[in-house]
C-alpha positions as CSV (number, residue, x, y, z in Angstrom):
1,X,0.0,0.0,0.0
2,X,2.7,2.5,0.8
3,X,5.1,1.9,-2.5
4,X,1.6,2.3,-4.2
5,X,0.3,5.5,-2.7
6,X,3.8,7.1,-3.2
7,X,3.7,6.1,-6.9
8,X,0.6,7.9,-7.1
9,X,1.9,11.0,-5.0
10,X,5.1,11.1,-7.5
11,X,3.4,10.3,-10.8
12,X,0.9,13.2,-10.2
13,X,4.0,15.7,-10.1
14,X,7.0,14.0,-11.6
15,X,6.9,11.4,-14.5
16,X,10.6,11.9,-14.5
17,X,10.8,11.2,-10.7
18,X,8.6,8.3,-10.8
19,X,10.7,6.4,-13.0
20,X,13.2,6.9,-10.8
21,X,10.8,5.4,-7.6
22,X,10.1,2.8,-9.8
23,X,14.3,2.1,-10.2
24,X,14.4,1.7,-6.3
25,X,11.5,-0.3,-6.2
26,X,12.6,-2.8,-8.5
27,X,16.4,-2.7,-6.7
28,X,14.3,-4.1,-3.7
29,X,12.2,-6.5,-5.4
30,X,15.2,-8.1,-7.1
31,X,17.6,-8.3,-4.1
32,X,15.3,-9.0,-1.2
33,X,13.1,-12.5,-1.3
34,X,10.9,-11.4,1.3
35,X,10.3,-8.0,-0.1
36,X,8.5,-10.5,-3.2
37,X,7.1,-12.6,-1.1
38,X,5.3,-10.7,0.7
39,X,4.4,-8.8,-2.0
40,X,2.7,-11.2,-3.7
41,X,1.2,-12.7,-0.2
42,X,-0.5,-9.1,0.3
43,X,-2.0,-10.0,-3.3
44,X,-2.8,-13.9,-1.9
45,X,-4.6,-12.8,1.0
46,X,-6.1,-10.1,-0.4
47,X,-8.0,-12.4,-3.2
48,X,-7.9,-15.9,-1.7
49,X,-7.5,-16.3,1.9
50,X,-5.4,-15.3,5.6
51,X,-2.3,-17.6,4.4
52,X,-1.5,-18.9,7.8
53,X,-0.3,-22.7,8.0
54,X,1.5,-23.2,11.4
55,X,1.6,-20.8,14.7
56,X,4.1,-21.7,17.1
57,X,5.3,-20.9,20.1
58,X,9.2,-21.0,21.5
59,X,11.4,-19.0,23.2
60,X,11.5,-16.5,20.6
61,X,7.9,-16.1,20.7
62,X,5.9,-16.5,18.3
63,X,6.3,-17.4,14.5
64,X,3.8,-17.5,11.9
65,X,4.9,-20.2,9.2
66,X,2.9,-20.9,5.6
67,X,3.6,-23.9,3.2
68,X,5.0,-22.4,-0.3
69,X,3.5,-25.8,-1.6
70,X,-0.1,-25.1,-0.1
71,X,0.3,-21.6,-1.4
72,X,1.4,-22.6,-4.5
73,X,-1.5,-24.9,-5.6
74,X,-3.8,-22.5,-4.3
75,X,-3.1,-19.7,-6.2
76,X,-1.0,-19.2,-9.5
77,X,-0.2,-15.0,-8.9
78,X,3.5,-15.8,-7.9
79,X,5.0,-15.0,-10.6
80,X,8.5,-15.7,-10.7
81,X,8.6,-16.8,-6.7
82,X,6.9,-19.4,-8.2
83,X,10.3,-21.6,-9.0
84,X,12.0,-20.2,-5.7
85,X,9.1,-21.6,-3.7
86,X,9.1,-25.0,-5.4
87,X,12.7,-25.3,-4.7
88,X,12.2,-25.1,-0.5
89,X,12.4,-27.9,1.5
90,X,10.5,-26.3,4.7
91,X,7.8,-23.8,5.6
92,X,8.5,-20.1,5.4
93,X,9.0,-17.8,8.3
94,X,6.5,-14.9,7.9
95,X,7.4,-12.9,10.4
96,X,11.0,-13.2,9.0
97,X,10.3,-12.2,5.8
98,X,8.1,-9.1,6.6
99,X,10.8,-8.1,8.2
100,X,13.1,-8.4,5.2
101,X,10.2,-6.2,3.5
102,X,10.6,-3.6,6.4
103,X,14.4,-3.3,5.4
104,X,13.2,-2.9,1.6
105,X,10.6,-0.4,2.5
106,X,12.9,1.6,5.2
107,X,15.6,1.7,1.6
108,X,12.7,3.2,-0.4
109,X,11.5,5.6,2.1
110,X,15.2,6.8,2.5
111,X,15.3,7.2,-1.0
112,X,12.1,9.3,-0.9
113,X,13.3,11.4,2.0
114,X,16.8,12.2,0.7
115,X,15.4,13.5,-2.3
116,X,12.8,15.6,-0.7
117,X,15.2,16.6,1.7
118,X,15.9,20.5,-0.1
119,X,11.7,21.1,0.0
120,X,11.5,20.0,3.8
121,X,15.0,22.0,4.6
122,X,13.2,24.9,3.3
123,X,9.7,23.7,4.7
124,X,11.2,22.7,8.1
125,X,12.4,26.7,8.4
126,X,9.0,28.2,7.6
127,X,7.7,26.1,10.3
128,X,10.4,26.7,13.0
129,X,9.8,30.5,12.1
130,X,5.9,30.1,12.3
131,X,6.3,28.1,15.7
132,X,8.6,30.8,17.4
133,X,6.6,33.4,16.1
134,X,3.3,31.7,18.4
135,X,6.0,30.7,21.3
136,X,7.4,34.6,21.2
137,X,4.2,36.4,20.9
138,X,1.7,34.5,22.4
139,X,3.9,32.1,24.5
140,X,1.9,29.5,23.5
141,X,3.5,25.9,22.5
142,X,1.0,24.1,20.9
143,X,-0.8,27.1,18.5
144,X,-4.5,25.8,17.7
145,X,-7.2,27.5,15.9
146,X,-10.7,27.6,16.3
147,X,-12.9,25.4,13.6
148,X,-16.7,24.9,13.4
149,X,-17.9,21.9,12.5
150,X,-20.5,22.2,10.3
151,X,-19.1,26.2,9.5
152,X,-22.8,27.6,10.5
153,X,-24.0,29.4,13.5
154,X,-25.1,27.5,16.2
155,X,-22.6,24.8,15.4
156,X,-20.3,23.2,17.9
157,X,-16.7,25.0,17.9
158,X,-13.2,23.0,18.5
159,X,-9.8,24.1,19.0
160,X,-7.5,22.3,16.3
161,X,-3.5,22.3,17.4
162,X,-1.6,23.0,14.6
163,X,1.0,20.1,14.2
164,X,4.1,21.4,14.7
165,X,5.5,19.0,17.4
166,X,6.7,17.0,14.4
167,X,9.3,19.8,13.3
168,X,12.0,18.2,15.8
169,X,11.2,14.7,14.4
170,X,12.0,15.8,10.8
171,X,15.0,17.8,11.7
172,X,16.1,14.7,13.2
173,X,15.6,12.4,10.5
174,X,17.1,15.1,7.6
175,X,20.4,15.2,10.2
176,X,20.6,11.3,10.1
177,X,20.9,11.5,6.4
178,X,23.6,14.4,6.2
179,X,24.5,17.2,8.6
180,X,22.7,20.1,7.4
């Protein structure tokens, strides 16, 4: 769902850009098993069935284990896992290889961010100047501002915080990809 939304997000703007996403994509879809496996399990569950075989227990906790045979003669979307599933000998560790997705995920949203990284430098001081500017003349950390819901007299009023808590978070996570 994420790589899909983003694809969207990018197409919209960027043609150029998205071919690029698309680069970084495939990068992780070619190096990473469980970034194709579960891939194509989000596709399995999403038109057949839950694919869960075995749930154990151990002092690991627990692990979530499905048969590539069972899921291979139920469903024929696999594509090229196909071969690489016929080839195991054992179950396969779910839980292992949505991690292995995690790592391919955390690569493309990396990618993403680096390359956003000028617009949210220049984003991340509007913000910082727009949050001091409510701390220094109204000493107030956590500005809001007042909404009606629906916009009609009569109608019940709420104070909405503007998010700006998050501005250390992305600061953070810009300086983790290169001091600014």
């Amino acid at each position: 769902m994420y790589v899909d939304q983003l694809a969207h997000m990018i197409g919209n703007n960027n043609p150029e850009l998205l071919g690029e996403f698309r680069r970084k994509c495939s990068e992780q879809y070619d190096s990473r098993f469980g970034y194709r496996f579960c891939w194509r399990l989000r596709n399995y569950a999403q038109h057949l069935s839950i694919p869960i075989h075995t749930v154990a227990y151990g002092s690991g906790g627990w692990s979530i284990f499905v048969s590539p045979q069972v899921l291979l003669e139920r469903y024929d979307g696999w594509s090229t896992l196909r071969d690489e599933m016929a080839a195991m000998d054992g179950d396969i560790d779910v839980v292992q290889q949505v991690n292995e997705a995690m790592y391919g995920l955390t690569e493309i949203a990396r990618w993403r961010t680096i390359e956003q990284a000028p617009s949210l430098r220049t984003a991340l001081q509007d913000a910082e100047a727009l949050r001091d500017h409510f701390r220094r003349e109204y000493d107030m950390h956590f500005p809001v501002y007042a909404r009606c819901d629906p916009p009609v007299v009569g109608s019940m009023m709420s104070l909405t915080p503007i998010n700006l808590w998050e501005i250390d978070t992305v600061r953070e996570r810009l300086a983790d990809l290169d001091p600014m």
